[in-house]
N, C-alpha and C positions, 0 to 999 in steps of 0.2 A: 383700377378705377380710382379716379381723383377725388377727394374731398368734399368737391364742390359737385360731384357728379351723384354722387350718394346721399346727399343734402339733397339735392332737386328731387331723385326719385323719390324719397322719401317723403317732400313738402307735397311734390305731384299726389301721392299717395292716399295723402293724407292722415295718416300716424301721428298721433298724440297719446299723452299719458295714460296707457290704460288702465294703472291702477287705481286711477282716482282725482290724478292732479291735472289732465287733460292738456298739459302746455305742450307745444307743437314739437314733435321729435327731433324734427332738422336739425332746428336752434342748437340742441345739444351736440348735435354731431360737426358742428364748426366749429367747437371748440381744441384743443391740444391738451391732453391729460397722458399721466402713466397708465394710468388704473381704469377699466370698464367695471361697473358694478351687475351683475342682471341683480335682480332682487324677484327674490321668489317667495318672502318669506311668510306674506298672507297673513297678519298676525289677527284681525279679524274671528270671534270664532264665530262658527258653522259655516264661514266663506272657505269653498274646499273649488274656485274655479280656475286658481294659479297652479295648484298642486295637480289635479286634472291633467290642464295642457301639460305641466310636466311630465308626467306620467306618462302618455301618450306620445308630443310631441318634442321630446326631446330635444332630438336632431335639430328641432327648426329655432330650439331655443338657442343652441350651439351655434346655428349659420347666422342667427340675428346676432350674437354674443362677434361675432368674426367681421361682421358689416362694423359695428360700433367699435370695434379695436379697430380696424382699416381705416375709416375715416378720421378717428381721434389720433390714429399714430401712440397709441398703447400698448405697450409691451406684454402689458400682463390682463387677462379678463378675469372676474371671478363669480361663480354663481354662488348666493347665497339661499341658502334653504334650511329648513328648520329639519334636525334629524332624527325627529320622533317620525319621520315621514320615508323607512327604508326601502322603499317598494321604488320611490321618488327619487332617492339618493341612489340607488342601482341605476336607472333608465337613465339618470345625469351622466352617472360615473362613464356608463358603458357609450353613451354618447359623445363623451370626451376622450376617449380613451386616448384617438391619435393628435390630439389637439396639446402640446405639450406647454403653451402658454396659455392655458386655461387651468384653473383650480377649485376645487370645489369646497365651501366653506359652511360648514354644518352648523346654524343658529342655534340657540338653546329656545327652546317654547316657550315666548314668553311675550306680553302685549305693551306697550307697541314697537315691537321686532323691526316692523315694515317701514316705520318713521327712518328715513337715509339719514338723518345724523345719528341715530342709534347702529343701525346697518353698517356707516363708514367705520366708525369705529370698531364694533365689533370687527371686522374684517379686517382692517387696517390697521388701528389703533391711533389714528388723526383723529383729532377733535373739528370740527368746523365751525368757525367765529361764529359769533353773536350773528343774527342776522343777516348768515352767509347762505353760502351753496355748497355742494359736493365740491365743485371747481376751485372753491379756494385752495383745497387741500388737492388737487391734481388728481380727483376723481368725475366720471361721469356714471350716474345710478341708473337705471331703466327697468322699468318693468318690463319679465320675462313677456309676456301677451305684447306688450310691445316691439320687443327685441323681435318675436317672433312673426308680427308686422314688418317690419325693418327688410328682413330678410323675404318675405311676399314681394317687397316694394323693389327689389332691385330685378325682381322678370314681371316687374309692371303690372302686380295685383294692387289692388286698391281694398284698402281698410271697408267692408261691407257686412263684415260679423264677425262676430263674438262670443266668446264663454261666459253664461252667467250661471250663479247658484241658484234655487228659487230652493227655501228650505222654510226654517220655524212651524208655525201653527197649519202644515201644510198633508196632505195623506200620503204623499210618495214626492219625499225629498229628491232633489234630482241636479245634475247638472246639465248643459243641454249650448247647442251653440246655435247662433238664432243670427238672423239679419239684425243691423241696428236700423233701427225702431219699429224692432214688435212693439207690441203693447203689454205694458202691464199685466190685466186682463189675460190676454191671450199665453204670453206666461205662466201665469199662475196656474192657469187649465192645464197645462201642460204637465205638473206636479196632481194634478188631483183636484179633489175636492177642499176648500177650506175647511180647518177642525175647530173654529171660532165662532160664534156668530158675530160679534163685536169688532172685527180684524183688523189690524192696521197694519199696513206693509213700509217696511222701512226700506231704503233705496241702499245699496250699499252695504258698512257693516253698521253692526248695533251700535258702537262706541262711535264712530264719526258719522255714521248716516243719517241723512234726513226725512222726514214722513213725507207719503205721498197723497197728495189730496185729489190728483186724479188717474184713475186706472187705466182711462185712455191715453194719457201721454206714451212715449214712445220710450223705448231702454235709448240711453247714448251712450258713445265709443267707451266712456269709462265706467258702463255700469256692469259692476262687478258681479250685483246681484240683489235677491227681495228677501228679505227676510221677514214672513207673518208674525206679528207678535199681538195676542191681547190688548185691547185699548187701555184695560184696568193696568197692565202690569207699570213696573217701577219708569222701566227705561222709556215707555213712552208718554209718561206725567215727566221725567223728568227730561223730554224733548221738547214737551210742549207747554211748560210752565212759563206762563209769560215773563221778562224781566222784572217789570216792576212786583208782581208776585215773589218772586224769587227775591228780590232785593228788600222787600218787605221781612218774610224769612229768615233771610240771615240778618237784619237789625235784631233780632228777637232771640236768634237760636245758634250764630256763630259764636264759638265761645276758642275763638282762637289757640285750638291744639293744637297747628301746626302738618296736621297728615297729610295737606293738599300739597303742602310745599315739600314736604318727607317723601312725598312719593310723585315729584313734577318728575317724570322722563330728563327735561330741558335741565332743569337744577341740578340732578344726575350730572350730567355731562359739564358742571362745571358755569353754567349760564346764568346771571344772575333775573333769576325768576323768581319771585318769592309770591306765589298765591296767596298766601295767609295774610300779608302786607297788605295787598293789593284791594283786599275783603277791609280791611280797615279804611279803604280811603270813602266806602257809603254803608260801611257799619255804625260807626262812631263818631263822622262831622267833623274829623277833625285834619289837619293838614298834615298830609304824609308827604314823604319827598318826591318831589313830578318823577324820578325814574322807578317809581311802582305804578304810575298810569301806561306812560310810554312804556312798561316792560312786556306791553299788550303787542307789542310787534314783534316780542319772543316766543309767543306762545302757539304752539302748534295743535292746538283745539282738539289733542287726543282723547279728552274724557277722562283722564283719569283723576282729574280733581273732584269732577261731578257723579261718576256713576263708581269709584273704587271706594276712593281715599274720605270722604265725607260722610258720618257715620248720622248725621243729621237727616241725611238726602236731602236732594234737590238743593243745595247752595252749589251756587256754580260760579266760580272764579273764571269755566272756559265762558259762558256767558257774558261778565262781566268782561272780560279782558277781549271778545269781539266785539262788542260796543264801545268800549275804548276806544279799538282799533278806528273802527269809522270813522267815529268821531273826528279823532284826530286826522285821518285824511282827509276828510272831510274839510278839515279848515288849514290843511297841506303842510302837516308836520310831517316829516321823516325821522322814519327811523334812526334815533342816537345813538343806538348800542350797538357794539363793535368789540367787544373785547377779544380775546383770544386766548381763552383759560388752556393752563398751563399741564393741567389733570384733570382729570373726570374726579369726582367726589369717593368719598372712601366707602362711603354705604352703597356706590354703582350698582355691582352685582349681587349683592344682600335684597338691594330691592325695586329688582324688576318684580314686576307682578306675573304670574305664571298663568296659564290659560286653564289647568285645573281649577284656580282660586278666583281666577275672574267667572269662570262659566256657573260655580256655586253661585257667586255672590249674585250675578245678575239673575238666577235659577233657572238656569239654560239648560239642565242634566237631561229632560225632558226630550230635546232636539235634538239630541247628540246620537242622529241615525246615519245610515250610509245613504248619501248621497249616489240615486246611480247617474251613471252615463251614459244619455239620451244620444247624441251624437249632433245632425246639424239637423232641423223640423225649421218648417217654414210655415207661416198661417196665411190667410186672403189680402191683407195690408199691413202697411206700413208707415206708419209717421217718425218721419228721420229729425230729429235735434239736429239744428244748426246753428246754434248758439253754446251750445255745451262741453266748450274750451279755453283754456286764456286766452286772450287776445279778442280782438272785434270778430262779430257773428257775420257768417259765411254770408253770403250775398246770393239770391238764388238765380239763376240763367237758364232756369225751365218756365214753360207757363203750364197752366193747366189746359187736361187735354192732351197733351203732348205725349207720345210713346218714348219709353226708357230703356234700353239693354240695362240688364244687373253688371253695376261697373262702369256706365255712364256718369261723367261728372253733373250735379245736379246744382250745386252750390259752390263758391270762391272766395278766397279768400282776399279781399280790399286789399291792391297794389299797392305795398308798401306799409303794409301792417300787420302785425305780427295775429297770425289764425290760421286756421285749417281747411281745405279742401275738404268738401262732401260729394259723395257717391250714390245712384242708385243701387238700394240695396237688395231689388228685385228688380226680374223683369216685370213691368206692367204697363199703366196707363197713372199719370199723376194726375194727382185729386185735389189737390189741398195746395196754395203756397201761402206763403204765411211770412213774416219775418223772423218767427224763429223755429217752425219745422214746415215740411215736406210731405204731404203723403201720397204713397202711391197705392195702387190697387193691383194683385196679380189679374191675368187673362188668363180663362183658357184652363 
């Protein structure tokens, strides 16, 4: 199969980033690389729904892992996974076994693992420019749950469910593979009872997720998972602290030590990022050089300036440096930085942060239960996200009323624009259209 053949099934499919980043899969597979990355590495804690499919679906990580070496013309593939995880690194291995251009490359536990400029390197030892991609350096990254879409797409399954985690402040942590878009709500039933009265469900992981304000919306293709947390606790005041709060804050309480930038991931690797700078440009009024505003298109909004590294809380550089960001595209500056550092910094591996020290600090110990595995539960409806990827939001070519097979295309992607195809992801009856979900009702 051609290139350009495995791209179509795939955009047909409609496969996008499952870990998180939601950009359309194809894109990646017309490109020409040595190197396939899977990334498994989940660096998120109490997210256990890449490790899961690992565990279980090996193989299909393996066939997805073979689609994206096929199409890119790569030599080499390699899974990365963290090897505190042996149960996982068996199912890999034995997976692989007859697969003699495949490798298996064991991360150390540590956050953010899953970031692919941290991942390429780790596994390769390229660095990737300033404001680059895998591809500069002759790699393509994908998420495992992806990959193993990929390989769905080429006997013409269609992206219609998902592994998600639903864990935190919850009775029977769980993982569980669902249509995309259950609901919230219906989710969380699925784990039990709430153990909060005050609850707040964060989408995703606790370090990059965002809070959910309603429980009816629907899970989309990259939702990873809910994590319940306390409304009182740190991480959800310091999600929901407004800017100008926060920038109040640190005029008062930044006393420039330096630990935001001592422990930037990005600056690690060599990038000139310097958070601590960047806090002086609406700390102290005074004029810093423009490449500590613009270094807001370096920053990969990991958290770890806000929720590790700052012994104040709540000053947040990642904050500040996406208000930058807009800003400035907003009045259509582009990104200037470009370098191409020549090593990673000498304190690299001294200081990644470990996911024992991150789950103290945020006082995670509490949640750290076995997730079980629920398998595939379906509930009465669904509201499908059709906006909930890069590029322009699917266009819908159902009406209401209309009966669906599960696997039915229900939304398209605008001819000539980079987005994704949507699926019914039950059989029913549609209820809802909308411009940016879908919902359907089972029969029956």
């Amino acid at each position: 199969m051609q290139q350009t053949d495995i791209a179509k099934l795939v955009f047909e499919a409609g496969v996008v980033g499952a870990g998180g980043g939601g950009f359309p899969a194809h894109v990646k597979l017309q490109a020409r690389v040595d190197t396939v990355l899977a990334n498994g590495s989940e660096c998120e804690p109490l997210l256990v729904s890449d490790k899961t499919l690992m565990k279980y679906q090996a193989a299909d990580v393996v066939a997805g892992l073979k689609v994206a070496m096929r199409a890119t013309g790569a030599a080499k593939g390699v899974i990365a996974v963290k090897g505190v995880y042996r149960d996982v690194v068996a199912s890999l291995k034995d997976a692989m076994k007859d697969e003699p251009a495949m490798t298996l490359h064991e991360l150390q536990n540590y956050y953010p693992a899953g970031d692919e400029f941290l991942t390429v390197y780790d596994v390769t030892g390229r660095i990737i420019p300033e404001g680059g991609i895998p591809l500069n350096v002759g790699v393509v990254v994908s998420n495992v749950l992806t990959l193993c879409q990929m390989a769905h797409a080429m006997s013409g399954k269609p992206v219609t469910e998902r592994l998600v985690t639903v864990a935190g402040e919850v009775n029977n942590p769980c993982v569980v593979s669902v249509p995309i878009g259950t609901t919230v709500k219906d989710l969380l039933a699925m784990a039990g009872s709430v153990t909060t009265d005050d609850a707040v469900v964060i989408e995703g992981g606790l370090m990059m997720g965002g809070v959910i304000e309603d429980l009816d919306q629907g899970i989309a293709k990259t939702t990873s998972g809910l994590i319940v947390v306390p409304r009182e606790s740190f991480i959800v005041r310091a999600k929901t602290v407004s800017l100008s709060q926060m920038i109040k804050l640190s005029k008062a309480a930044c006393c420039q030590c330096f630990r935001c930038t001592d422990l930037c991931p990005r600056n690690l690797l060599g990038h000139e990022l310097y958070p601590h700078m960047t806090m002086r440009t609406i700390d102290y009024n005074i004029s810093e050089p423009a490449h500590h505003v613009t270094a807001a298109f370096l920053c990969s909004q990991c958290g770890v300036c806000e929720l590790i590294a700052c012994d104040f809380m709540l000053l947040s550089p990642k904050k500040i440096y996406a208000a930058y960001k807009k800003e400035l595209i907003s009045k259509g500056v582009k990104n200037p930085h470009h370098k191409v550092p020549e090593r990673v910094g000498s304190a690299y591996e001294d200081r990644k942060v470990a996911i024992d020290v991150l789950t103290k600090k945020l006082s995670l110990g509490r949640y750290k239960k076995e997730a079980a595995y629920l398998g595939f539960r379906e509930t009465g409806s669904v509201r499908v996200p059709i906006t909930r990827h890069v590029g322009a939001g699917a266009v819908p070519v159902v009406k209401t009323g209309a009966r669906v097979q599960k696997g039915d295309v229900i939304a398209v992607c605008p001819e000539g624009s980079l987005g994704a195809n949507y699926h019914a992801s039950m059989t029913g009856v549609i209820g809802e259209v909308t411009q940016t979900y879908i919902g359907i009702a089972r029969q029956g």
